[in-house]
C-alpha positions as CSV (number, residue, x, y, z in Angstrom):
1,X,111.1,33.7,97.8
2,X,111.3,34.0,101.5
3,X,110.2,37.6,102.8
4,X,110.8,38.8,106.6
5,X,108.1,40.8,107.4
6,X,108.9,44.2,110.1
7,X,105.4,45.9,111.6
8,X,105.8,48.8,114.0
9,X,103.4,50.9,112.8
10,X,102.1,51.8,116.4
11,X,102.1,50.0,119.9
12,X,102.9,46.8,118.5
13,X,106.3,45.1,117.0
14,X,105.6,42.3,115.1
15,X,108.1,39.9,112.8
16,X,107.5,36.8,110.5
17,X,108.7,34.6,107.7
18,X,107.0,33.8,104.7
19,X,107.5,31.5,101.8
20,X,106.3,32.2,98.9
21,X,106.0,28.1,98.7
22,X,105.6,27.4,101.7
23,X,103.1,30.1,103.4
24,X,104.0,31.3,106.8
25,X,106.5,29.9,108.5
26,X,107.1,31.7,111.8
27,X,105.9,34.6,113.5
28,X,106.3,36.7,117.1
29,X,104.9,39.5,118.4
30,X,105.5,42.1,121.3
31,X,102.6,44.5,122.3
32,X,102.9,47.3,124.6
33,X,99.7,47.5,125.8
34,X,100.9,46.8,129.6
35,X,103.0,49.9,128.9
36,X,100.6,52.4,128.0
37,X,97.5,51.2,130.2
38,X,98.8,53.6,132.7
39,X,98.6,56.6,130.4
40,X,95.0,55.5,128.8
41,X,96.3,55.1,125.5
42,X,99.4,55.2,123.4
43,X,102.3,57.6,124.1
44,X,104.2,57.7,121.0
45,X,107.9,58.4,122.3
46,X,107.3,55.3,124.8
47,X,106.4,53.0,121.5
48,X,109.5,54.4,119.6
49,X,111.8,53.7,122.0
50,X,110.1,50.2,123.0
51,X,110.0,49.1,119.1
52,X,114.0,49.9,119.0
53,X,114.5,47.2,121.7
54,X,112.6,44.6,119.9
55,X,112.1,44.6,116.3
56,X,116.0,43.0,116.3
57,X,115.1,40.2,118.8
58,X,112.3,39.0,117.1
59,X,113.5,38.8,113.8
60,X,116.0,37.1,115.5
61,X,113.4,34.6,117.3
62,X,111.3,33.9,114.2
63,X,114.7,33.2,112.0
64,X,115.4,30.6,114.6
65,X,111.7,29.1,114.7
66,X,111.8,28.6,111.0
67,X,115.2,27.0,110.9
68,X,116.6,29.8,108.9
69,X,119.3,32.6,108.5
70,X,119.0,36.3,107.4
71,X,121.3,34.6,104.1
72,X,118.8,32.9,102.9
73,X,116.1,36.0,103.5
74,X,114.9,37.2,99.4
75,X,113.7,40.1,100.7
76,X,112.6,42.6,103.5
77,X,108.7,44.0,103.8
78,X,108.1,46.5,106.2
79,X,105.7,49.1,107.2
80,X,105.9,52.5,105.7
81,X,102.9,54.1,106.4
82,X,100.3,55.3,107.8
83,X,101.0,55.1,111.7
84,X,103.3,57.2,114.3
85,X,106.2,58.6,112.6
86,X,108.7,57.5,115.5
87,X,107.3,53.9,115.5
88,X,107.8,53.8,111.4
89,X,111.4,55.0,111.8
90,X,112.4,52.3,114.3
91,X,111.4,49.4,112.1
92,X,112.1,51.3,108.6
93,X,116.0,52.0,110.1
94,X,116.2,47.9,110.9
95,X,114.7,46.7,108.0
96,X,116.7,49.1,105.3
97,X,120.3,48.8,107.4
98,X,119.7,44.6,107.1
99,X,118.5,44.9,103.8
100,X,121.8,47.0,102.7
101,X,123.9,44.5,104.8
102,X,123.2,41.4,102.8
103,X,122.5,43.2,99.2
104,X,118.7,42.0,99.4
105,X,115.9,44.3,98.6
106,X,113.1,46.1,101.1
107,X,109.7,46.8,100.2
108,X,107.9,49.5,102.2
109,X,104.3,47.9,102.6
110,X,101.0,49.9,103.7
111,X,99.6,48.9,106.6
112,X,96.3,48.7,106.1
113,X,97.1,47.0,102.0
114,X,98.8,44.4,104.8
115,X,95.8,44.3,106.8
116,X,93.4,43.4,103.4
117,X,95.7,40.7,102.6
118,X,95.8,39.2,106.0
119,X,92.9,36.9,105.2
120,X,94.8,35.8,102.3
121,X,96.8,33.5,105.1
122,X,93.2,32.1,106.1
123,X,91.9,28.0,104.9
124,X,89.9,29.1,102.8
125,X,91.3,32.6,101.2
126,X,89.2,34.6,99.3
127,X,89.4,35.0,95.8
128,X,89.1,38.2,94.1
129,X,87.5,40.5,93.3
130,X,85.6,41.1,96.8
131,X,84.4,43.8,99.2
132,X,86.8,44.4,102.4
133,X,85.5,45.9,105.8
134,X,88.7,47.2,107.7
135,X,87.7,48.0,111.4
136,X,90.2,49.2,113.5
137,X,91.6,52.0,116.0
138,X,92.2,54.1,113.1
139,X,90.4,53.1,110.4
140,X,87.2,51.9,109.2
141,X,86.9,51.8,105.4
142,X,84.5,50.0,102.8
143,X,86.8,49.0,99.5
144,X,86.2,47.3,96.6
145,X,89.0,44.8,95.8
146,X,89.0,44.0,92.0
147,X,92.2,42.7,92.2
148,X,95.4,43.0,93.9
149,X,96.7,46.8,93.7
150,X,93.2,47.7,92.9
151,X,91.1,49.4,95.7
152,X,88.2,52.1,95.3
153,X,87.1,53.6,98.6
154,X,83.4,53.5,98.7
155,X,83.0,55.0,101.9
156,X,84.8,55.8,105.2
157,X,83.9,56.8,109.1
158,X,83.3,60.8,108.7
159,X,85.1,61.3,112.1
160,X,86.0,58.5,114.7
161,X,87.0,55.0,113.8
162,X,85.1,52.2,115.3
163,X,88.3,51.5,117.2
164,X,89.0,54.7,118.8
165,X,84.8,54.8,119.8
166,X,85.6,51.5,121.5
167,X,88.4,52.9,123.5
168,X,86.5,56.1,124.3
169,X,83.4,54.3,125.6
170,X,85.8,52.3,127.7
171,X,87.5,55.3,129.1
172,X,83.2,56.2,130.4
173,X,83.0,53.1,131.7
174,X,86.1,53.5,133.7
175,X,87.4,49.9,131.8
176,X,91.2,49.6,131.2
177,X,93.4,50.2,128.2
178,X,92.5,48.9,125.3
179,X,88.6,49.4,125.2
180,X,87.9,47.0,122.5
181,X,88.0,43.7,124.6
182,X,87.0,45.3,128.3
183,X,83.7,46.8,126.8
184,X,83.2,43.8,124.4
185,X,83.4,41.7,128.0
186,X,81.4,43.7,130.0
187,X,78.8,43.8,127.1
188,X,78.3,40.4,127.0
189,X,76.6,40.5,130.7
190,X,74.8,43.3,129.5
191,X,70.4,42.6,128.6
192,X,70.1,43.8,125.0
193,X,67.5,47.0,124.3
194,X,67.8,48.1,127.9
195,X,70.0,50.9,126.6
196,X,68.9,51.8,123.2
197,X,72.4,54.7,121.7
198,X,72.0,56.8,118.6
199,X,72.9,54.7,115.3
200,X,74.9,57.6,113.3
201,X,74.0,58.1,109.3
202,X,72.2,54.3,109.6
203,X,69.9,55.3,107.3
204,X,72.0,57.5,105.1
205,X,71.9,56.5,101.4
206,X,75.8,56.4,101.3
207,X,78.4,54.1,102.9
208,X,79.4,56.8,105.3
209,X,80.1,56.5,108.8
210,X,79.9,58.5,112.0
211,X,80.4,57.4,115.8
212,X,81.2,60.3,117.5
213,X,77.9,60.9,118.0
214,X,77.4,57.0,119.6
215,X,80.4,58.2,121.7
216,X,78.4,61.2,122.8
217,X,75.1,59.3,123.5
218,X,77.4,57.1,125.9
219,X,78.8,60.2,127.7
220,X,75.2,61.2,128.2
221,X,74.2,58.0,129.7
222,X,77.1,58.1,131.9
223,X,76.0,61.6,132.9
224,X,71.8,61.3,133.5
225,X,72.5,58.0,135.3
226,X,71.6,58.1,139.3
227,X,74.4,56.0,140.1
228,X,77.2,55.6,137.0
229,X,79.2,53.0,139.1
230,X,76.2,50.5,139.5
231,X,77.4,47.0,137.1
232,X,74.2,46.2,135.8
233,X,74.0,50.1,134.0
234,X,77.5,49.3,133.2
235,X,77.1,46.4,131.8
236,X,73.5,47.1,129.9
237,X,75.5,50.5,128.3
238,X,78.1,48.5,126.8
239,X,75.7,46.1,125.7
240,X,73.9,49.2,124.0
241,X,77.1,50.7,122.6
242,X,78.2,47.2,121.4
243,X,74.8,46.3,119.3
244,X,74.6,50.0,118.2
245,X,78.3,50.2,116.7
246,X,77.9,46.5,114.9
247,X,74.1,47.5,113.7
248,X,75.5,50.5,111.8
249,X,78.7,48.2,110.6
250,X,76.2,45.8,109.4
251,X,74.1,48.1,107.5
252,X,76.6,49.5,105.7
253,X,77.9,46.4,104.6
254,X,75.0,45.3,103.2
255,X,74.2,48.5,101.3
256,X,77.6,48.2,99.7
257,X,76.8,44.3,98.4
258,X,73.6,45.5,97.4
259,X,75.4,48.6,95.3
260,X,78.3,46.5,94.2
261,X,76.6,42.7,94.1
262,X,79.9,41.4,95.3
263,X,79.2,39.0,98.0
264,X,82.8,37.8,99.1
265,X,83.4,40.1,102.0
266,X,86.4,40.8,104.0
267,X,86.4,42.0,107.2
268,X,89.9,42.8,108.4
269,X,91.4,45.0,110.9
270,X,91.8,44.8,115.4
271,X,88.1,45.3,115.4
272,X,87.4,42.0,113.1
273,X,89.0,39.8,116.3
274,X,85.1,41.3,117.9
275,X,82.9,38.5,118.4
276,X,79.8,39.9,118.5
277,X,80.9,41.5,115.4
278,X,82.1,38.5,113.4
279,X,78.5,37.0,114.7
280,X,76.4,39.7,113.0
281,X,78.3,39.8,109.4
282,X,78.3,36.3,109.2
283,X,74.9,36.4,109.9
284,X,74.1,39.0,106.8
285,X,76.4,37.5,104.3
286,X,75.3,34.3,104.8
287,X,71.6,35.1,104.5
288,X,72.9,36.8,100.7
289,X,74.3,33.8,99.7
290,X,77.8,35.0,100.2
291,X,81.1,33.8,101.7
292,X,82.9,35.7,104.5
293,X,86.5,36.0,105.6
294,X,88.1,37.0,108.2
295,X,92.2,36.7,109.0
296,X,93.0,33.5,111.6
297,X,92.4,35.4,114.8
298,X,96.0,35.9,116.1
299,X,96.3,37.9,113.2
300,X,93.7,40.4,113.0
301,X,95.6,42.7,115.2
302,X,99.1,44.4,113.8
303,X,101.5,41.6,112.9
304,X,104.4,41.3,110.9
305,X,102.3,38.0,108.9
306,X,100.4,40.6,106.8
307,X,103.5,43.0,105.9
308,X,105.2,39.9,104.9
309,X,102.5,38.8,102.7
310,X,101.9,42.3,101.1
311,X,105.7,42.4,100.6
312,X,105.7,39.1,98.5
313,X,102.7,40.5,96.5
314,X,104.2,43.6,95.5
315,X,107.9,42.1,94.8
316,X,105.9,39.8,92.4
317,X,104.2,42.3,90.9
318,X,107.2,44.2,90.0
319,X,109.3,44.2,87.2
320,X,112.9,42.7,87.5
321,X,114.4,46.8,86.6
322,X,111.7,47.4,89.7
323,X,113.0,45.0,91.8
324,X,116.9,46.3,91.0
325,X,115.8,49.9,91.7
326,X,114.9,48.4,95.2
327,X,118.7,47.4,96.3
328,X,120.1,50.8,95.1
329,X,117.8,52.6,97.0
330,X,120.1,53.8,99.9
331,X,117.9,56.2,101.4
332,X,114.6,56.5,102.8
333,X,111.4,57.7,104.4
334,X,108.5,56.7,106.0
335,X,104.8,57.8,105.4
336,X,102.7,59.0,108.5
337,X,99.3,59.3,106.7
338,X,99.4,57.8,103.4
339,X,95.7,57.4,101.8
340,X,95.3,53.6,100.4
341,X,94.1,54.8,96.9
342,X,97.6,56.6,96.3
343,X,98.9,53.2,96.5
344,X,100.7,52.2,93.0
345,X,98.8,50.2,90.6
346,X,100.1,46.2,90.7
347,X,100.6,44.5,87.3
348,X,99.9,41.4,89.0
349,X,96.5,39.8,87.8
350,X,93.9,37.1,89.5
351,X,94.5,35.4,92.5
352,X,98.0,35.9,94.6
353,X,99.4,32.7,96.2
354,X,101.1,32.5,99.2
């Protein structure tokens, strides 16, 4: 089986080849980040328009990478929700119109099911079941994993994901578009405890998660201090923002081993390419005995890898009259916000190989 895997879910167009034999074979990636730095964030008619001029050329570039043809493509994964409805269309319209050209079928994928099984393309890959951490701009999600298809929400940011807290604090700090790696930067010449930031619902008996109110404690910092500019505040606030984010991350995660004495974790998502982040949960698994897992770093962000690799999963978990109901499905529709628990149910059982 050899799956070409479309993302443009947001602000970045991603393509790739796998194998179901072979594992991954190529892979490119555009991100508009340049692009909408001016505007502070993402502008979703500019991504629309951008992912129509390059979802073609880079299944193009990673067909010729991998010495290969759209003939001898099985199959076409792409992204059908959640994300900006313009951005889904663009690579939705390319994958279905190929996939009706050469009489192959297309899978739409979740993103964030794609994101879960991006550590499946790590040395080692986890084996199920296990507990998955997805951090990004606009989720962050504790799941258990019993098996491929099968996901229970334990518990979920009540307002802001740790992504979008990230870009916010940025935005106070006057740092550039996206906030994740300028305050991640600036945090690292930052002296730890000199700013001490509210830790939302840490102590909350439940896996649920709040940083708006980290967010606010930043604005107020930014506010009371007698000069906001100065880079040793600057840098001691991100530092404070930083530990205060990954302290409630961290004790979340370890309430939800402790409840669901699973101690293969995933952590998966843009915020999982964090280092002070990866640091921290290491840390706490390790000291529980566990192993952790996170996607090979190139990956962590959106990429076509992980649609790919959630497209072979579900083509093999489906049954052959499944799999024929794909190729005479002429039209079709993308998925905005589309919950990961309303996901189907996989047949598949134990370990997926790719």
């Amino acid at each position: 089986m050899l799956v070409l895997g479309i993302e443009s879910s947001c602000d970045e167009t991603g393509a790739a080849l796998i194998s179901d034999t072979e594992g991954l074979l190529a892979d490119a990636l555009h991100t508009q980040i340049d692009m909408h730095r001016a505007y502070g964030g993402v502008v979703p008619e500019l991504a629309s328009r951008d992912h129509i001029r390059r979802v073609v050329a880079l299944t193009d570039e990673v067909l010729a990478r991998a010495g290969k043809t759209r003939k001898d493509l099985t199959a076409i994964a792409v992204t059908e929700g959640p994300g900006l409805a313009g951005a889904l269309l663009a690579g939705n319209s390319v994958a279905h119109a190929m996939g009706f050209a050469l009489g192959i079928p297309v899978v739409g994928v979740h993103h964030m099911e794609g994101h879960l099984l991006a550590a499946r393309l790590a040395d080692p890959a986890p084996e199920f079941p296990f507990l998955a951490l997805l951090v990004s701009g606009g989720h962050t999600q504790i799941l258990r994993v019993e098996k491929f298809g099968s996901y229970e929400l334990l518990g979920e940011t009540l307002d802001d994901a740790a992504g979008e807290a990230f870009d916010k604090t940025a935005q106070l700090l006057g740092l550039p578009y996206p906030g994740g790696p300028a305050v991640s930067a600036l945090a690292e010449k930052g002296v730890p405890g000199a700013i001490e930031l509210a830790r939302p619902m840490i102590h909350a008996p439940n896996l649920s998660m709040s940083f708006s109110g980290l967010k606010t404690s930043v604005l107020t910092a930014v506010r009371s201090a007698p000069d906001p500019q100065d880079e040793t505040f600057r840098a001691n606030l991100a530092r404070g923002f930083v530990d205060a984010l990954v302290d409630v991350l961290a004790a979340k995660l370890v309430r939800a081993i402790k409840m669901t004495r699973l101690n293969h974790v995933v952590v998966a998502g843009g915020v999982s390419a964090n280092r002070q982040l990866r640091e921290r949960l290491t840390l706490e698994v390790k000291r529980r005995r566990g192993e952790i897992y996170f996607p090979p770093m190139r990956l962590c962000t959106d990429n076509g890898a992980m649609i790919a690799c959630a497209g072979i999963a579900r083509l093999e978990s489906m049954s052959d009259e499944e799999r024929n109901a794909l190729l005479d499905k002429l039209a079709f529709g993308v998925r905005p916000r589309w919950p990961l628990e309303m996901l189907p149910a996989a047949s598949l059982p134990g370990n997926l190989t790719v």
